[in-house]
C-alpha positions, 0 to 999 in steps of 0.5 A: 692633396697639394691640388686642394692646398694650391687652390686654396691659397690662390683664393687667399692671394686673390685677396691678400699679398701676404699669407702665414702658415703654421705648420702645428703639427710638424706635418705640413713641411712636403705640402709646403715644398711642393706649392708653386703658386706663380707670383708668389715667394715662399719664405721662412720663419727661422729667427729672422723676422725682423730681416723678413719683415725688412724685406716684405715691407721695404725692399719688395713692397708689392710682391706676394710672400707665402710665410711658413712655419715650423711649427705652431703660431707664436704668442701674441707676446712673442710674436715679432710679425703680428702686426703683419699677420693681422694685416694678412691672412693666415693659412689654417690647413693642417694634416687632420683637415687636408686628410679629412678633405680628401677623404670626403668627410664632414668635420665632425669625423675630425676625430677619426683622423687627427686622433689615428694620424699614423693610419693615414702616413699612407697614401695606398691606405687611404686610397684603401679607406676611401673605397670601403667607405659609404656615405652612410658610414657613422664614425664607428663605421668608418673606425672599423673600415681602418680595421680592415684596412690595417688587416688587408681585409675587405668587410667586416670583423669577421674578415678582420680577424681572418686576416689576423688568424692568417698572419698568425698562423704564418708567425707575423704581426703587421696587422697589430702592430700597424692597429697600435701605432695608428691608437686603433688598439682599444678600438678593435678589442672593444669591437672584439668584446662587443661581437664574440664575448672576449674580454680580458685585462690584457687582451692579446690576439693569440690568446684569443685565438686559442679561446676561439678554438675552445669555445668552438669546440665546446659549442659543437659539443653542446657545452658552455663556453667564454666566446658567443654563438658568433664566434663558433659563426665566423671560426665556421666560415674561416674554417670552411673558406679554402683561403683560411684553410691552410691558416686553420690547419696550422693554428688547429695543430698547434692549439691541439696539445695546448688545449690538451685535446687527445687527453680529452677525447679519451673521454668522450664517445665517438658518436658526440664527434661525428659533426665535428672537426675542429683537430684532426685527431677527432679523426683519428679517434672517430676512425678508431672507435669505427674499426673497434665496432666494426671488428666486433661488430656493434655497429650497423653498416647503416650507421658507419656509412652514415659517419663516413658520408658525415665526416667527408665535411671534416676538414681533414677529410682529404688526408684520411679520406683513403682510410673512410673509404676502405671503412665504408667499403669494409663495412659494405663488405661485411653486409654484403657477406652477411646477407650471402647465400653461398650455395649452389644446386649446379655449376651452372647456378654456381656462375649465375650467383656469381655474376648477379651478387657474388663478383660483389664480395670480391669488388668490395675486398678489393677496393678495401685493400686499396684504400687501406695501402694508398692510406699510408696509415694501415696502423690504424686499420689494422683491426679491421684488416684482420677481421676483413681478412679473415671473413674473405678468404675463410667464410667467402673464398674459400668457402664458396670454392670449395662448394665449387669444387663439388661442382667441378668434381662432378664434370666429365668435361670443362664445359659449362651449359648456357655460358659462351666459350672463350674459344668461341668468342672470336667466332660468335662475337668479335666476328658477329660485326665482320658478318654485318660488314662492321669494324671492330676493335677487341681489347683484352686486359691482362687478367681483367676479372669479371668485378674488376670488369664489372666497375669499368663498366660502371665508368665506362657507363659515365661517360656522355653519349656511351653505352656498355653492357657486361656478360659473362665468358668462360675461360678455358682452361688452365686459366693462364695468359699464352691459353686464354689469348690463343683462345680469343683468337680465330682458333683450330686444334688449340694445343700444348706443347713445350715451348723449350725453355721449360714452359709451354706455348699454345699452338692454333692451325698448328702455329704459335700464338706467343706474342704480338706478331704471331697472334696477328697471324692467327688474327688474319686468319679468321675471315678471308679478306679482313684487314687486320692489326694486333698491337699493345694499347699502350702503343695505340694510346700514343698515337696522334689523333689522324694516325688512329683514324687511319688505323681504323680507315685501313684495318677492318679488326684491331686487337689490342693487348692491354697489361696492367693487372697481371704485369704487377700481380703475377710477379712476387716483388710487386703482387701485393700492388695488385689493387692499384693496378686494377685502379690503373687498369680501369683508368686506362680502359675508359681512356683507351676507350674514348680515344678509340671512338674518337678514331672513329672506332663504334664496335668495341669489345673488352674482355681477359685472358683469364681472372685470378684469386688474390689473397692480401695476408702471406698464404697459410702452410694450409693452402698449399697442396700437400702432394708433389705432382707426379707423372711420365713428363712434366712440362709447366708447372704453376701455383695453380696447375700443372701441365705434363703427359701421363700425369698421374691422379693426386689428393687434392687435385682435379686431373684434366684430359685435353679432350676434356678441357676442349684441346688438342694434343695428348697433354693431361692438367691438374688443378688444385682443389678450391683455392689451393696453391702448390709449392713453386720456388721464387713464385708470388702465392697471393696473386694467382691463377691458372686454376678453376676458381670461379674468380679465375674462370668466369671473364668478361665480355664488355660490349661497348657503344656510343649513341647520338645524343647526351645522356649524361646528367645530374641528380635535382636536389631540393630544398624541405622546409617543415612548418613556416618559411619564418627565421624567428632566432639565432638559426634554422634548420633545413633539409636537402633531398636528392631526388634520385639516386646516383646511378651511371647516367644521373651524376653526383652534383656539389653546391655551396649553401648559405642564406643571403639577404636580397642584396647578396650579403652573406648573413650566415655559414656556408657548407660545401655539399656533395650529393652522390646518395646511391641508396634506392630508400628516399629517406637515405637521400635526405640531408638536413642541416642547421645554419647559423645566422650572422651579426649582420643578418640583424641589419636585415629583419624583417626582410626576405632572407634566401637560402640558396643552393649554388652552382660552381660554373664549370671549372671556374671561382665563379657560382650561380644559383641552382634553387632557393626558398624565400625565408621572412626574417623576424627576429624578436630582439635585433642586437646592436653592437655599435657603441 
């Protein structure tokens, strides 16, 4: 600005040895000070005009004089220099003009300045002014880009009131209070009026935003409101943008109990609420109508799946999402169940219905549990719980063990036709890779079930360039850690015998095998010259990269001891933790696998010392075993079996011989019938096993391998547009098909859709969409989807529109295209909301 002033009065002395300068608007005085024009004298009016005009014409007649001042030029009555000034010239810049120079303006925007003057007392908002505005831009135009520039926005009004609902919600005023020093007030709520349907006598920001939340709601419902269809547009995309989230978050609660908002849901069905999620207690009211059907049972798995997969587009979604899930699961659970045959014609039938379909009850009863404790709102569950509960361990654990038992009942011996033995895993798998000359490493997690197997397979499978089968084992028997780990070893004569602190250990080629260094001892044992190492994973996990490539260099059979699942289960204090452990234990077991490939390990095996039952509610009188165990000497005794010599035959108990459980020595087993527990002291009785229920004898064998090229990538989804490509209103409807099923190799994708014009404005909402459909049904896969267009898509008609699906690329705030449809925009009436 001082350039421009200099400039100009060096034009004027050019001319003229005397220049006047009103300063009209008591603006002008810094300009002043800051003029350095060589030559020239800068003087004052300050009632001294006579000795000025003394001076200008007698005792320096030939030098130049800049003649300011404050304020504006006198009456041609009272003006003691006229005749100077006439022979002069006067200076006419005053703040309005300099300020209207510098930002590039015509005159006729003299208005836009000099009736806002405070708005330009800055100079960081004029520099902010001067980028919004276009050459294009009418005085309303640039009217509305003080706006922003007031709020710190960057576009439209929808932007200028985001930043307001941000301020708002963090308890400021800046915004307004800058908009009505700078007599920008009238301007913003006629703006406000003209765009989203708000009038009022006394307008007043919070007063718009709690009518904003109303009439959202409203709209979503389908019923009247005070605010436009472009109000229910710019509260979507405020809502739905991650920078306006925790602002939406804060003003939702707040409007929540002022709008009286549970006192109105009492009223209305859950089913009117499934789009919507303008306060977070629709949650909890779609949440609760969802467990009181699902208890009773009126409602259908398809349709709670269906709401769980809606409501992942709620903004509360995160802090209930634990609670959806143990929803979606429980109601899988129930079909699951209900779809069940729980018969079998042979113990072998018996473990092929439970490896192909029944391990799957199991599963869902477990990640139930887990959602419903991470939720932290187990209150709100609770109904469900109870029915889940009940259906698990009446109509499917107990009931399918007891058929088991008949099974059971029938053996001579603990074998099981056409199923490998954990005593010969060592023999015909682990060693089958040191015949071929291979290395191999055996992992073996600590009660690792065959379902909780079943999903580590299934992330394991996630992994790029890895393959994994699973195949059922079964253990030996009792189903306890010092039995099952002997038996995974190269073993002979495997035996009971006391270990003297009351327990028993297990003793193979007449050694014990309790603990790390001993079980390497038996390990070496298996074939003559391997090179072998037992350690903990835990311990390999911490390894740096070289050290487990030595490892695998040096060794030629690694076994690793994973604990997770039994370290919390098998201890009171910590047994109802199980559910996260098993978490834990798959989260492990796919990372220790990727470290053991990147040591160069390609041979791996993961499978268990034994399974367990878990029941989550405190165990019923009913489930302990009535009779006491008796006999000549009891050496160990369990929740779920009891080892001693010459014990004698027991209601409720199944006795075992060591011939016929395979074992060396003279010890006889009882296991309690089905699921039973006996009484033990300080023991936990929710996580058990040691006993012959299906879920403690089947394990897993989880071969591992890694191949040479990609084999990972992401479902393909599809834009479906029915009729013609044409947007004749306010909206369109769309719908989004995934092509394929989510499965292992082929992994969920997530875009961002929106409609935008050729020039990549924005012109309607957006939503963030997770394509992860499993179901094999195609039309389970559709997701349609109404978009609603913008004020600004008006400045487009009759032009090409794209609905684009975008990208999020890597890590990165950065989206490219993954597909789009050309859409003509032709709307019957464009609305004009310039005035």
């Amino acid at each position: 600005m001082s350039e421009r002033i200099t400039a100009s009065l060096k034009r004027l002395f050019d001319e003229q040895r005397i220049v006047f300068w009103y300063d009209t608007a008591f603006d002008m005085r810094a300009a002043f000070d800051a003029v350095d024009l060589e030559d020239v004298q800068k003087v004052e009016i300050v009632n001294n005009e006579f000795g000025l005009k003394y001076r200008m014409l007698k005792q320096e007649p030939a030098a130049k004089f800049l003649v300011f001042k404050d304020g504006p030029e006198p009456a041609m009555a009272d003006n003691w220099l006229l005749d100077l000034q006439l022979a002069a010239s006067v200076f006419k810049a005053d703040q309005a003009a300099i300020w209207l120079s510098e930002l590039g303006l015509p005159a006729q925007f003299e208005g836009v300045v000099r009736d806002h003057m405070e708005f330009y007392r800055s100079k960081g908002r004029i520099d902010h002014l001067k980028r919004l505005l276009t050459p294009s831009d009418t005085k309303t135009d640039a009217l509305r880009r003080m706006l922003s520039v007031c709020a710190g926005a960057e576009g439209a009004l929808d932007t200028v009131v985001e930043e307001l609902l941000g301020q708002l919600a963090d308890e400021r005023d800046d915004a307004l209070r800058l908009m009505e020093r700078a007599g920008l007030s009238e301007f913003f709520w006629k703006q406000i009026e003209n765009a989203y349907g708000y009038a009022s006598d006394t307008p007043d920001f919070q007063d718009f935003a709690i009518t904003l939340f109303q009439s959202c709601y409203f709209r979503a419902l389908g019923e009247d409101s005070k605010l436009n269809a472009e109000a229910l547009l710019v509260f979507r995309r405020w809502k739905n943008n991650r920078h306006g989230a925790e602002a939406f978050a804060e003003l939702s609660r707040r409007y929540q109990d002022v709008l009286k908002i549970p006192e109105d849901l009492s009223g209305r069905e859950a089913r009117a609420l499934y789009a919507v999620d303008h306060f977070e207690e629709i949650d909890r009211h779609v949440i609760r109508a969802l467990v009181h059907d699902m208890a009773n049972q009126t409602v259908s798995t398809v349709e709670v799946l269906k709401v769980v997969r809606e409501r992942r587009q709620s903004h509360w979604y995160p802090k209930y999402e634990d609670i959806y899930q143990a929803i979606g699961y429980a109601t899988e659970f129930q079909q699951v169940l209900a779809e069940a045959d729980l018969s079998m014609t042979s113990i072998q039938d018996g473990v092929k219905r439970y490896v192909a379909s029944w391990y799957k009850l199991d599963q869902l009863y477990r990640k139930f549990i887990h959602h419903m404790q991470q939720s932290g709102q187990a209150s709100l569950l609770s109904a469900l719980f109870e029915s889940v509960e009940n259906r698990y361990t009446t109509s499917f654990l107990l009931a399918v063990n007891d058929t088991w038992q008949d099974q059971i009942a029938r053996l001579a011996e603990w074998k099981i036709p056409g199923y490998a033995r954990q005593s010969d895993f060592y023999v015909e798998q682990a060693a089958e890779f040191r015949r071929r000359d291979q290395k191999v490493v055996v992992i073996i997690s600590d009660a690792m079930r065959y379902e909780v197997a079943e999903e580590c397979l299934r992330e394991i499978r996630k992994l790029n360039r890895f393959d994994a089968d699973l195949k059922p084992m079964i253990s030996a028997l009792p189903t306890y850690t010092q039995l099952g780990m002997a038996a995974l070893l190269p073993n002979k004569d495997l035996t009971l015998v006391p270990d003297g602190n009351g327990n028993s250990d297990v003793l193979s080629f007449g050694e014990s095998t309790k603990g790390t260094p001993n079980r390497e001892k038996t390990l070496a044992k298996g074939r003559q010259g391997d090179r072998v190492k037992a350690m903990k994973a835990n311990d390999f996990m911490t390894l740096k990269a070289d050290d487990g490539k030595e490892i695998f260099r040096d060794h030629d059979v690694l076994y690793l001891y994973h604990n997770q699942i039994d370290a919390v289960g098998d201890k009171l204090a910590t047994e109802e933790r199980f559910a996260k452990a098993a978490e834990d234990a798959i989260e492990d077991l796919t990372k220790l696998v990727r470290k053991l490939t990147t040591a160069n390990f390609s041979n791996i095996l993961i499978t268990a010392d034994h399974g367990f039952i878990y029941q989550h509610r405190a165990i019923a009188e009913t489930d302990f075993s009535a009779a006491d165990p008796t006999g000549d000497e009891i050496l160990s005794k369990n929740r779920r079996f009891v080892i001693g010599k010459g014990l004698n035959e027991t209601a409720g108990m199944k006795k075992f011989s060591s011939t016929e459980l395979g074992l060396a020595g003279h010890m006889d087993v009882l296991i309690p019938n089905s699921i039973n527990r006996m009484r033990v002291k300080g023991a936990g009785s929710r996580f058990v096993h040691g006993g012959a229920s299906l879920q403690e004898v089947i394990i897993p064998v989880i071969r591992v391998g890694k191949r040479r090229q990609a084999d990972v990538g992401k479902v393909e989804v599809q834009i479906i547009v029915s009729g013609r490509s044409l947007i004749s209103s306010g909206q369109t409807a769309v719908t989004l098909y995934q092509a394929q099923a989510v499965s292992a190799k082929l992994q969920q994708r997530e875009l961002l859709a929106g409609i935008y014009a050729s020039d990549g404005t924005l012109v309607s909402d957006e939503y963030q969409l997770v394509f992860d459909y499993i179901p094999d049904n195609p039309r389970e896969r559709e997701l349609p989807l109404k978009f609603l267009l913008s004020r600004e898509a008006d400045t487009y008609n009759n032009q090409d529109v794209f609905l684009k699906l975008r990208e999020r690329v890597g890590k990165t705030s950065h989206y490219e295209d993954y597909t789009s449809h050309r859409f003509q925009l032709r709307r019957g009436i464009s609305t004009d909301f310039d005035f």
